[in-house]
C-alpha positions, 0 to 999 in steps of 0.5 A: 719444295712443291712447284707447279707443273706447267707442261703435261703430256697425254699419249694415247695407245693403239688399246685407247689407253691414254698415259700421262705426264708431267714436265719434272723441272730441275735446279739443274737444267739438264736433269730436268725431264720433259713430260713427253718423256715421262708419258712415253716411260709410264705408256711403255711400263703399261703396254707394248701396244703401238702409240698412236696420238700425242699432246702437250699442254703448257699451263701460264705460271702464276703470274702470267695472264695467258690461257693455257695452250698446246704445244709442240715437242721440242726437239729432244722428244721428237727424237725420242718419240720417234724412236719409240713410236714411228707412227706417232701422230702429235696435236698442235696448235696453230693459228686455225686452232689444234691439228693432227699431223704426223711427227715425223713431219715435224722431223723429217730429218731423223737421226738414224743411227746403228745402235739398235738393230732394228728397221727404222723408218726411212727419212728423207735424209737416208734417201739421199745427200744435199739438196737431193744429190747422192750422198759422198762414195754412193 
């Protein structure tokens, strides 16, 4: 069965290289694959250059009267994105029309966890506990 696509994803490299992909819907919810995550797979088959621009385009289903129009990663690819491209800079929309911000700025409370034994990038949630204070035992 063919099905419409309705979200793709463009991430551009450090090389000016830009890698696509394309949400891959799924009869079971969590099989399906997001297109953030299948632009950062292809970027990182092509190339180890640094990523440096992200976007996402949801395009209306056929019964839908509304124009195509960008959207922000959810959650799960903040994550991932930021795992795999600190720096990542995202195009939004917003009601003065499309911006640049920082991803990071869209998840300033990262998970960092010990799996990988390199530095990530610091988060205000590892700078300090609730509220400012420090964290328990500090």
């Amino acid at each position: 069965m063919l099905a419409r696509h309705q979200i793709g994803a463009a991430i551009l490299d450090a090389h000016g290289t830009i890698h696509l992909g394309l949400h891959l819907d799924a009869m079971v919810g969590r099989a399906a694959v997001c297109a953030e995550a299948v632009a950062l797979g292809v970027a990182r088959m092509s190339t180890a250059a640094p990523l440096i621009l992200a976007a996402a385009v949801r395009h209306p289903k056929p019964d839908e009267r509304t124009p195509p129009r960008l959207v922000p990663p959810c959650g799960l690819c903040r994550e991932l994105l930021l795992d795999h491209a600190p720096d990542l800079a995202v195009v939004i929309g917003a009601p003065e029309g499309p911006r640049i911000t920082a991803l990071s700025h869209l998840l300033p409370h990262k998970y960092i966890g010990t799996k990988w034994a390199v530095p990530q990038p610091s988060s205000p949630a590892r700078e300090g506990g609730c509220h400012g204070l420090p964290h328990a035992g500090t």
